[in-house]
Backbone as JSON, one array per atom type, in Angstrom:
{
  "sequence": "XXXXXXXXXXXXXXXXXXXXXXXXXXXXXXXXXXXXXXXXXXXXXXXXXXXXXXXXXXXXXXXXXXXXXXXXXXXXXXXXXXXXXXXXXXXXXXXXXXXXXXXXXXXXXXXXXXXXXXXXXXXXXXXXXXXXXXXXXXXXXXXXXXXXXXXXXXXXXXXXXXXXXXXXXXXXXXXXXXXXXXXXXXXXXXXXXXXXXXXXXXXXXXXXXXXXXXXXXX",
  "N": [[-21.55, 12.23, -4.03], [-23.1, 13.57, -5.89], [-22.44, 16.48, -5.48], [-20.12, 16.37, -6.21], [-20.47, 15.83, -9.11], [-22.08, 18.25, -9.52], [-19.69, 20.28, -10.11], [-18.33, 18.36, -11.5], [-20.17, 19.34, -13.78], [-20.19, 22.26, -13.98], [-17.05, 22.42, -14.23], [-17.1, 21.12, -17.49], [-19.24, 23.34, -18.25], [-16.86, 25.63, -17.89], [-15.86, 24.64, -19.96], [-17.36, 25.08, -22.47], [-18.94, 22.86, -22.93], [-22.16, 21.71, -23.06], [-24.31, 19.57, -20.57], [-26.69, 18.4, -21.33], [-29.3, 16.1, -20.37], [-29.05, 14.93, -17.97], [-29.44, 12.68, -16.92], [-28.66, 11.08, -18.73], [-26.1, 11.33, -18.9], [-24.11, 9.65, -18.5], [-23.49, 8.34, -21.12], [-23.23, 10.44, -22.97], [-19.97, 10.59, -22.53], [-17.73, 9.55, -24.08], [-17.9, 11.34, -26.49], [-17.88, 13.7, -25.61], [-15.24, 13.9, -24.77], [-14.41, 13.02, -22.21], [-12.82, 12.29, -20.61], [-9.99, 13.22, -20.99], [-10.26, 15.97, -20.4], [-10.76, 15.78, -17.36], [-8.41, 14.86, -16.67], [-6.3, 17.18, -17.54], [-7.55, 18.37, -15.84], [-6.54, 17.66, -13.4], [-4.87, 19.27, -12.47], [-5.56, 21.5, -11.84], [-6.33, 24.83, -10.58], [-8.26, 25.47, -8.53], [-9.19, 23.47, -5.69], [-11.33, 22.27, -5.51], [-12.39, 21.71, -7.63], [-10.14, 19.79, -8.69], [-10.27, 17.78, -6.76], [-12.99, 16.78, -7.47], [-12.72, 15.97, -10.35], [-10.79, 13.74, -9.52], [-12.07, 11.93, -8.42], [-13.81, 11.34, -10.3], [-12.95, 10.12, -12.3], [-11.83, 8.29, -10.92], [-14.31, 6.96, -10.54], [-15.31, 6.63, -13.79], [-13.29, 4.64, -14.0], [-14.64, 2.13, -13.22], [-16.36, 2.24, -15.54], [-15.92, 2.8, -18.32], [-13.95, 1.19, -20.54], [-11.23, -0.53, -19.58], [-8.66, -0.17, -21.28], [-9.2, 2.19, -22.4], [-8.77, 3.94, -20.32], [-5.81, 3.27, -19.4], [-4.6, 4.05, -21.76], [-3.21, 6.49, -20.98], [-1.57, 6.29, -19.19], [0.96, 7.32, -18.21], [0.86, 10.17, -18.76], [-0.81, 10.12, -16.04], [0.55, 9.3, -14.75], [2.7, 11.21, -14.28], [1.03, 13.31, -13.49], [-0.03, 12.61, -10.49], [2.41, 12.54, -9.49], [3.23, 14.96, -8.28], [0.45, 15.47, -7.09], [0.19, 13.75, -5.24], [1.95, 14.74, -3.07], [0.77, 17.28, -2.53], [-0.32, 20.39, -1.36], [-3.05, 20.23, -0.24], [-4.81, 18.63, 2.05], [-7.19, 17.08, 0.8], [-6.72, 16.63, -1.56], [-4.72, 15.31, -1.77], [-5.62, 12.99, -0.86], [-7.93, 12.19, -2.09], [-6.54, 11.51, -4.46], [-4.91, 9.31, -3.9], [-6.8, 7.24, -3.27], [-7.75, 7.58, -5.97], [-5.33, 6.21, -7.12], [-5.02, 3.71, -6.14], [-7.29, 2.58, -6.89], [-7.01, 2.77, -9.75], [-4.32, 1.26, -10.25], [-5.19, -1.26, -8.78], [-7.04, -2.06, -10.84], [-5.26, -2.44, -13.06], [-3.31, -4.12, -11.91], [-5.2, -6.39, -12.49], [-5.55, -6.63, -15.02], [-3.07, -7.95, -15.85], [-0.66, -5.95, -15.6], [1.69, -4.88, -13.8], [2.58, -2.15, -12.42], [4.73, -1.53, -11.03], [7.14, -2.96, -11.81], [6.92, -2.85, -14.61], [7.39, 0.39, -15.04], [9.42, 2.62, -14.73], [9.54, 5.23, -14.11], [7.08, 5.04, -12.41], [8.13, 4.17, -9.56], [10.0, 6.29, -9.44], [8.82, 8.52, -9.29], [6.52, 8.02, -8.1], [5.95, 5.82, -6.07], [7.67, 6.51, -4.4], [6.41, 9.17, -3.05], [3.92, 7.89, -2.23], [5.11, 6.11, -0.22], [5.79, 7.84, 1.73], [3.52, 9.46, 2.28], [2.06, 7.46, 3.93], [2.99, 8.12, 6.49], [2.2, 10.62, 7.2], [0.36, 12.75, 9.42], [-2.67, 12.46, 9.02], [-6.08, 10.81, 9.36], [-7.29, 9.33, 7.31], [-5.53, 9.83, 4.93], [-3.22, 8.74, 5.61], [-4.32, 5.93, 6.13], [-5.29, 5.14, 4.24], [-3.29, 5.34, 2.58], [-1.28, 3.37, 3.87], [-2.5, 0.94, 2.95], [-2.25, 1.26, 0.19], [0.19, 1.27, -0.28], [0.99, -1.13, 0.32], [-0.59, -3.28, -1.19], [0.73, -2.61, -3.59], [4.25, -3.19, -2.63], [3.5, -5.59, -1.33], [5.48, -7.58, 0.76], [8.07, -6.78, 0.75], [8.93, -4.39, 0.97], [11.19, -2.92, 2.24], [13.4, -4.15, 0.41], [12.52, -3.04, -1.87], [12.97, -0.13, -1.58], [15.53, -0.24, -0.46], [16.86, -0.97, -2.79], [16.09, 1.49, -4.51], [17.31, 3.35, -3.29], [17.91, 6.09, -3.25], [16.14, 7.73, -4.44], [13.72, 7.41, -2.92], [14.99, 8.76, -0.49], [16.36, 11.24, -1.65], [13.36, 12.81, -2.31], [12.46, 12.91, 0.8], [14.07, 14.08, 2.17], [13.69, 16.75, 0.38], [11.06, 17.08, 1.02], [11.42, 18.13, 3.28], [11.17, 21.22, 3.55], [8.97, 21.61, 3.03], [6.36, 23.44, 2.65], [4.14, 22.63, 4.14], [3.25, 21.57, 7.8], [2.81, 19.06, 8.19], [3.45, 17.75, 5.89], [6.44, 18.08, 6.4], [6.58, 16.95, 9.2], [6.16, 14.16, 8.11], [8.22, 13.46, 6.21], [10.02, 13.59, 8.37], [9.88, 10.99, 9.71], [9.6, 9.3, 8.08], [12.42, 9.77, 7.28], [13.7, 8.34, 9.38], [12.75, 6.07, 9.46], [13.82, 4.99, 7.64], [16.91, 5.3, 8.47], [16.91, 3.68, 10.55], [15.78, 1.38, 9.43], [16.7, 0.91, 6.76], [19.18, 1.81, 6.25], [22.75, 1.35, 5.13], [25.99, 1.03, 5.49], [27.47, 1.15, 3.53], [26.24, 3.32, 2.07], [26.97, 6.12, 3.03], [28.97, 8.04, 2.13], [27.98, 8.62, -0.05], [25.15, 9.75, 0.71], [25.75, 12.0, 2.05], [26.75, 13.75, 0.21], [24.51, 13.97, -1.81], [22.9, 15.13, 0.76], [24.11, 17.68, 0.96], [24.04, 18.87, -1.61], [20.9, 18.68, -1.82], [20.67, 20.2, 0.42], [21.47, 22.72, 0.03], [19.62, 23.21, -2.72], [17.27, 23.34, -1.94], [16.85, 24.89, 0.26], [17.82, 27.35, -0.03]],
  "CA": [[-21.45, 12.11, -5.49], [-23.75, 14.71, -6.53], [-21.6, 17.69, -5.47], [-19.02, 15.86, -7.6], [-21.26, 16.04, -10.21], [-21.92, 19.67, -9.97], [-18.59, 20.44, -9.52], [-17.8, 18.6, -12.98], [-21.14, 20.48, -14.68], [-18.94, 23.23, -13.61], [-15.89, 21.81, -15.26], [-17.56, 21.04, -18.59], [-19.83, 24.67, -18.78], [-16.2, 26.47, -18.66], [-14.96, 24.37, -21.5], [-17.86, 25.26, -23.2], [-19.74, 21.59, -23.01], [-23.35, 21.49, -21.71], [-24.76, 18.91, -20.78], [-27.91, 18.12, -21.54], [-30.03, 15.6, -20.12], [-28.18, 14.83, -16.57], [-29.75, 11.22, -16.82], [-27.76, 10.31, -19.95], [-24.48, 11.45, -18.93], [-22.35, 8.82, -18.61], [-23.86, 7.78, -22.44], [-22.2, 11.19, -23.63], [-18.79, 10.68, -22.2], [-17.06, 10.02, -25.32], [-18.58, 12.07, -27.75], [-17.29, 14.88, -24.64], [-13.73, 13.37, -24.37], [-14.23, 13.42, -20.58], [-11.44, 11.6, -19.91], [-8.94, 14.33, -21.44], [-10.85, 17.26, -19.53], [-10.62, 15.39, -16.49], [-6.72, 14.71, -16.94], [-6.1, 18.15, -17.67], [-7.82, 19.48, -14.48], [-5.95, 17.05, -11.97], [-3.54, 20.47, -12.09], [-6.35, 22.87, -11.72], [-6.33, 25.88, -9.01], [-9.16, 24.68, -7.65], [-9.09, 22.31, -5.39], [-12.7, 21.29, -5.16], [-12.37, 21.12, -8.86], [-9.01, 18.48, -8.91], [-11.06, 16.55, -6.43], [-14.21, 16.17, -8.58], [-11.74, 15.39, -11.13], [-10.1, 12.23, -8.95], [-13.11, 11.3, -7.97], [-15.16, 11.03, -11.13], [-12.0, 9.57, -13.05], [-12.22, 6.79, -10.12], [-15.87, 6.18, -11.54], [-14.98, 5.76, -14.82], [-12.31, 2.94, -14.22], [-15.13, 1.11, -13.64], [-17.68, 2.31, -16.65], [-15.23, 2.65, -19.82], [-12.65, -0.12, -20.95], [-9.44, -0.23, -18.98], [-7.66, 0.4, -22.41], [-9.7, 4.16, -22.6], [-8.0, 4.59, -19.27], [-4.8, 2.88, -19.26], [-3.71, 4.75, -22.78], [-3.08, 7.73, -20.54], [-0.88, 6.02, -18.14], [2.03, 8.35, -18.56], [-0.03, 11.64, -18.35], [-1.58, 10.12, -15.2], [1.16, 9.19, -13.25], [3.09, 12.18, -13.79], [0.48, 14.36, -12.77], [0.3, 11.84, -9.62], [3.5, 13.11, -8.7], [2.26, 16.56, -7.88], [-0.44, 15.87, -6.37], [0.4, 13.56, -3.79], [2.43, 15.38, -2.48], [0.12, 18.84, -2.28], [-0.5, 21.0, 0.55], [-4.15, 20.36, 0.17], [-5.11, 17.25, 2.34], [-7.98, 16.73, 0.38], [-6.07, 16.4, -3.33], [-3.89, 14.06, -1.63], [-6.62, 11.78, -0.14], [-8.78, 11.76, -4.04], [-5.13, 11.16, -5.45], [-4.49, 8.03, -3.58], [-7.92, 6.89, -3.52], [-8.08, 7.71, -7.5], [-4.31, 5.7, -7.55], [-5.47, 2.73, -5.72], [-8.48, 1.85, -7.94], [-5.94, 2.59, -11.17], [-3.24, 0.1, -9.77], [-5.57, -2.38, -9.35], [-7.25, -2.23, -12.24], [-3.7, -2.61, -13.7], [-2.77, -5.87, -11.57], [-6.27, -7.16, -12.98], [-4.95, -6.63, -16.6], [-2.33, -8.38, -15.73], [-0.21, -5.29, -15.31], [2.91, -4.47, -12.24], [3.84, -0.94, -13.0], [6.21, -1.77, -10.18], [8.03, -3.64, -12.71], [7.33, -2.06, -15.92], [7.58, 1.16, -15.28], [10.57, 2.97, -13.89], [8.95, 6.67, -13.76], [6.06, 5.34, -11.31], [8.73, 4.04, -8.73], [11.12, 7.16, -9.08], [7.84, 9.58, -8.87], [5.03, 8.01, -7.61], [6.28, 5.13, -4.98], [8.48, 7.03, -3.15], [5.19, 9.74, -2.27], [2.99, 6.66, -1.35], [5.63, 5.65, 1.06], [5.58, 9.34, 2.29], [2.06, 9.88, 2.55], [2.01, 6.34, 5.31], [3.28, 8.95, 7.83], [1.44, 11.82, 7.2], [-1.0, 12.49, 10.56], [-4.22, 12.47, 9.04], [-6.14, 9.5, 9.34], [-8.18, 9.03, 5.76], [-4.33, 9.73, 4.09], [-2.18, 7.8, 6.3], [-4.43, 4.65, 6.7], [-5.59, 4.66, 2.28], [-1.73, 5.16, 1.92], [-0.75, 1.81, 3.83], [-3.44, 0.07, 2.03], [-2.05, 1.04, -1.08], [1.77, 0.67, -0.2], [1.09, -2.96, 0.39], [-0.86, -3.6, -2.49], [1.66, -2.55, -4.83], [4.91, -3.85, -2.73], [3.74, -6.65, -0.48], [6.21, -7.68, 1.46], [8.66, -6.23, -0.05], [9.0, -2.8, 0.99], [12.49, -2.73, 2.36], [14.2, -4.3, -0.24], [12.31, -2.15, -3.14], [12.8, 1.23, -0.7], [17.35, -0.23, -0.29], [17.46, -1.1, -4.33], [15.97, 2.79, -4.83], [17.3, 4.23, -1.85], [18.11, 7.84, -3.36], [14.7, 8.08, -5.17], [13.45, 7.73, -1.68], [16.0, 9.45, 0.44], [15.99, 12.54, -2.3], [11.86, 13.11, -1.62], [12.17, 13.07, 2.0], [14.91, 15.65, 2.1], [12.93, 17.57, -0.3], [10.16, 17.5, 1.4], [11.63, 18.63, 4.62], [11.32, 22.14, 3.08], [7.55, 21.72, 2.61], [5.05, 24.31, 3.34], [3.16, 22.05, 4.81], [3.68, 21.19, 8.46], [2.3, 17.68, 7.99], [4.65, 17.07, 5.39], [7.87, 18.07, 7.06], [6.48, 15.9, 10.31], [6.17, 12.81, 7.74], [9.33, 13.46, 5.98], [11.15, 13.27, 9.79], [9.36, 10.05, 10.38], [10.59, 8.74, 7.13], [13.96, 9.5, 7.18], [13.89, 8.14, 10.82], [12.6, 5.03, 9.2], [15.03, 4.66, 6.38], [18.32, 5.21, 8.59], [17.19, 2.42, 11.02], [15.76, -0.62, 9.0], [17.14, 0.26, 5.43], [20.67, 2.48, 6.09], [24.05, 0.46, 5.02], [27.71, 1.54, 5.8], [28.64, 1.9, 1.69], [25.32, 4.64, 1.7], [27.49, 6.95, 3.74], [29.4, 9.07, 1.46], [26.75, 9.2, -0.94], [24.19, 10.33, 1.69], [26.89, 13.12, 2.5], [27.09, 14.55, -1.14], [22.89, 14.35, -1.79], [22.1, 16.28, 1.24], [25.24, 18.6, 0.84], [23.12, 19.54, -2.8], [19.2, 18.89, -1.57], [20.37, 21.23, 0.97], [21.67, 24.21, -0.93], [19.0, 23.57, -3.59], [15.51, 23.18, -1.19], [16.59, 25.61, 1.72], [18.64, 28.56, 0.29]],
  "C": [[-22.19, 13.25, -6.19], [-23.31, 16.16, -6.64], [-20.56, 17.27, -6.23], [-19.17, 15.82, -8.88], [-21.78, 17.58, -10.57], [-20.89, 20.43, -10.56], [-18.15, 20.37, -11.11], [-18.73, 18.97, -13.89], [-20.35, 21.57, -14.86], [-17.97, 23.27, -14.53], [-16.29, 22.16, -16.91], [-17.88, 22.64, -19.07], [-18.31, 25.56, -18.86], [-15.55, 25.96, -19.94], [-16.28, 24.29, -22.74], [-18.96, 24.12, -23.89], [-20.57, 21.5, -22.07], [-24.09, 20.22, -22.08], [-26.1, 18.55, -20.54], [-28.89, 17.86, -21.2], [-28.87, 14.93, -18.88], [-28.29, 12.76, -17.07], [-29.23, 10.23, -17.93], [-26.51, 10.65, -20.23], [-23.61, 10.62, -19.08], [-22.78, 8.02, -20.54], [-23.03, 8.94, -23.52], [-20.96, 11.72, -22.95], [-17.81, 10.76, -23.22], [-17.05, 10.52, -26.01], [-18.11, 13.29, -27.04], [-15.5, 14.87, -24.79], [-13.26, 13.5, -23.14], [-12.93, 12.95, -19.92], [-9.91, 12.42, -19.66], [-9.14, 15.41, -20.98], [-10.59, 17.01, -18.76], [-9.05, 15.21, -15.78], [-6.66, 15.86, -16.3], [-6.47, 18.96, -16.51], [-7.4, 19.0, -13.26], [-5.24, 18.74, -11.39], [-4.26, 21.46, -11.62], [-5.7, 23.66, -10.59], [-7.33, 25.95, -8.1], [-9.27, 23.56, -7.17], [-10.72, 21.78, -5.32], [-12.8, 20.73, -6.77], [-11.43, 20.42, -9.43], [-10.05, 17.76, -8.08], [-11.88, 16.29, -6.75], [-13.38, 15.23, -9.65], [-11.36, 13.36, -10.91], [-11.27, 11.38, -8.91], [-14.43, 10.71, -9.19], [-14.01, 10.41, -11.96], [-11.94, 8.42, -12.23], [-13.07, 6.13, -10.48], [-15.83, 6.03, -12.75], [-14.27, 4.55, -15.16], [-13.66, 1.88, -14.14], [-16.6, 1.08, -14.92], [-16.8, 2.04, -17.7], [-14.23, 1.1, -19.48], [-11.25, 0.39, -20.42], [-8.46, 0.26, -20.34], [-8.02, 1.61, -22.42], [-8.96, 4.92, -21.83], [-6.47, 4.69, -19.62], [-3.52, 4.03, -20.67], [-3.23, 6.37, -22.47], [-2.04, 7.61, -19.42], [-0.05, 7.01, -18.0], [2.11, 9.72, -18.47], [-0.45, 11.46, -16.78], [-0.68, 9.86, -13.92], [2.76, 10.79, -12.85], [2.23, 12.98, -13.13], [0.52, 14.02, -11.35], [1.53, 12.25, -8.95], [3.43, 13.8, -7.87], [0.98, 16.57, -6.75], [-0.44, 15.22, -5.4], [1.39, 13.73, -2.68], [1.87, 16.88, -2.17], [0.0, 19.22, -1.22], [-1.79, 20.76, 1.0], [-4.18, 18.25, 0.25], [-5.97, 16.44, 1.45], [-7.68, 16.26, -1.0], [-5.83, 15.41, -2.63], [-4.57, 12.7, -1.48], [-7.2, 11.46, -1.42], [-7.49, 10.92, -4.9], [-4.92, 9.56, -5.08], [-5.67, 6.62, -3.67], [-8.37, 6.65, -5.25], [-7.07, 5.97, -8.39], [-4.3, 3.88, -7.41], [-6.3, 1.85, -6.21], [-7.82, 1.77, -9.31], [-4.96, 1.38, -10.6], [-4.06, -1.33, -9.82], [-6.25, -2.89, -10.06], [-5.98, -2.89, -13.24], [-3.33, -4.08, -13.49], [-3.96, -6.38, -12.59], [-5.72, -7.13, -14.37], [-3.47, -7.19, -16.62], [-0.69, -7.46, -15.99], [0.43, -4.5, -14.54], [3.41, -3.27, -13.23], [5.14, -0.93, -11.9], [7.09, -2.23, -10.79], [8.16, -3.17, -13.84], [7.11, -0.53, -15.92], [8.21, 2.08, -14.48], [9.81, 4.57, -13.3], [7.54, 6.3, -12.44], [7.17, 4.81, -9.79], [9.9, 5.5, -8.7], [10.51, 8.32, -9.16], [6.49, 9.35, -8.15], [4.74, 6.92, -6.14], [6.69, 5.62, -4.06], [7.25, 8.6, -2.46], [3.83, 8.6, -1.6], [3.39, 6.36, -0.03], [5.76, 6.93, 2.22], [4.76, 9.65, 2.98], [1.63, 8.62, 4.16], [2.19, 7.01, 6.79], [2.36, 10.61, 8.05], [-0.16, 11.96, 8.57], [-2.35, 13.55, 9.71], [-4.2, 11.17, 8.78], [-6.46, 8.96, 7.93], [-6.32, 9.0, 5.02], [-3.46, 8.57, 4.49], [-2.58, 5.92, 6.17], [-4.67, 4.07, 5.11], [-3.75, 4.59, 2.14], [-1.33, 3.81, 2.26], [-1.38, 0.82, 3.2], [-2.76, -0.31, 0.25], [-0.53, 0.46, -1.29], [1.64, -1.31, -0.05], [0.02, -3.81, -0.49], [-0.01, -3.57, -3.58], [2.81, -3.2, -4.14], [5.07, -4.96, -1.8], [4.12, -6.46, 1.22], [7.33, -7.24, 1.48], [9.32, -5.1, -0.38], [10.31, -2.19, 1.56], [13.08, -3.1, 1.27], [13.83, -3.38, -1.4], [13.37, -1.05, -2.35], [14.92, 0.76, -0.9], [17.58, 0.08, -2.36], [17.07, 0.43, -5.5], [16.03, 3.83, -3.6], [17.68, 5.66, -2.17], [16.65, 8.16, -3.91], [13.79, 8.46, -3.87], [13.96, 8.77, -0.62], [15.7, 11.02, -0.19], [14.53, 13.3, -1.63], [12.08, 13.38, -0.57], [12.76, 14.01, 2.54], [14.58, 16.3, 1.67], [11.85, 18.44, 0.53], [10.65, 18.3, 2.67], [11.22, 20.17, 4.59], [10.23, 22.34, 2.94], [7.12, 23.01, 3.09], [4.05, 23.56, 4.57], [3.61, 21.42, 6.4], [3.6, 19.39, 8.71], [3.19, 16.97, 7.69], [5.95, 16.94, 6.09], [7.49, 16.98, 8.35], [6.93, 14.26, 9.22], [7.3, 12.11, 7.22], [10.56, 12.63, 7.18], [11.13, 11.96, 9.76], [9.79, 9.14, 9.22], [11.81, 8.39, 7.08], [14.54, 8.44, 8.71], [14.28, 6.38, 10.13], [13.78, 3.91, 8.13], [16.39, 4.74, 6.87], [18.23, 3.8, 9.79], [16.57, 1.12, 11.01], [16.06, -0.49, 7.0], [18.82, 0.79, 5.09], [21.8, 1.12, 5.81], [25.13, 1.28, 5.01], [27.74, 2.52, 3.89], [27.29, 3.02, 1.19], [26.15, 6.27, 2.05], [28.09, 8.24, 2.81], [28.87, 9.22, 0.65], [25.29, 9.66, -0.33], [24.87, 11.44, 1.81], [26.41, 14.05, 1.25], [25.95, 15.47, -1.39], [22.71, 15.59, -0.95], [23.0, 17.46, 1.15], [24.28, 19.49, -0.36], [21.65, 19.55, -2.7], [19.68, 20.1, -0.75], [21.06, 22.71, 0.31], [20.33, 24.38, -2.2], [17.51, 23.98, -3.22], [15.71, 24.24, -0.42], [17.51, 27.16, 1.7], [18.21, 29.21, -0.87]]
}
């Protein structure tokens, strides 16, 4: 925690906010608008400075009011897109770890973005289910944790009733930079042609990769 804390000293001194008295930081959070700095640097080019980011935006879910958070949903799960899917293991691992403590904060507010909100299942589900295969252990083993927090039991029939949202990603990814990814991708698609494939997918599986593959690989 304390290199996470440098890290966002760091943060703050280039946006021109010093802070003061270390021991009364989290007292001038709002009066900073840390929350909106913090956002804003999920994207950074530094990765030690997105993972301070995840990681100190994890510690606020539980200091501020879930509403301080939550009114950012929309900013937070696009960026979420992006980043769990990155080349850097270490984003990905803060990201899911960050996503995990937001989600269930969410259930606790009596809040299923699985249900109300279409953009986190057609950007942010289908990299969760991704990340389950990915060989590292810290990613792979927080990812099933989180996949079955958000769909149970449940995870075939979500994964058939958005089977291109899924299918798309994994073909995508095949193309990665990352060797990780393309392994997890394989192990995906593996997964998805023999416990969620159906006959009437066929000629619309055909078409997709006919256009993922001219658009990802040429």
């Amino acid at each position: 925690m304390d290199s996470t804390k440098q890290i966002l000293f760091e943060i703050l001194k280039d946006k021109d906010i010093m802070i003061l008295y270390e021991e009364t930081f989290f007292q001038q959070i709002e009066s900073i608008n840390l929350v909106s700095i913090l956002l804003e640097n999920f994207d950074s080019d530094n990765i030690s400075s997105q993972c301070a980011s995840f990681e100190m935006m994890q510690l606020l879910l539980n200091i501020l009011s879930f509403k301080q958070i939550y009114q950012y949903k929309s900013f937070i799960l696009n960026k979420l897109s992006t980043t769990l899917i990155c080349f850097s293991q270490q984003v990905r691992f803060t990201s899911i770890n960050f996503l995990t403590e937001f989600y269930q904060k969410c259930l606790n507010n009596n809040i299923n973005l699985l249900n109300e909100d279409e953009n986190f299942i057609k950007n942010v589900l289908n990299s969760i289910c991704l990340n389950r295969y990915v060989p590292v252990e810290g990613i792979k083993n927080n990812s099933l944790k989180l996949w079955k927090l958000v769909v149970g039991n449940n995870g075939i029939f979500i994964i058939k009733k958005n089977f291109l949202t899924f299918y798309d990603l994994y073909v995508k990814e095949l193309g990665s930079t990352s060797h990780l990814t393309r392994e997890a991708s394989c192990r995906c698609l593996q997964e998805l042609f023999m416990k969620v494939y159906e006959p009437s997918y066929k000629n619309l599986i055909k078409v997709r990769f006919n256009y993922l593959n001219r658009k990802n690989f040429t």
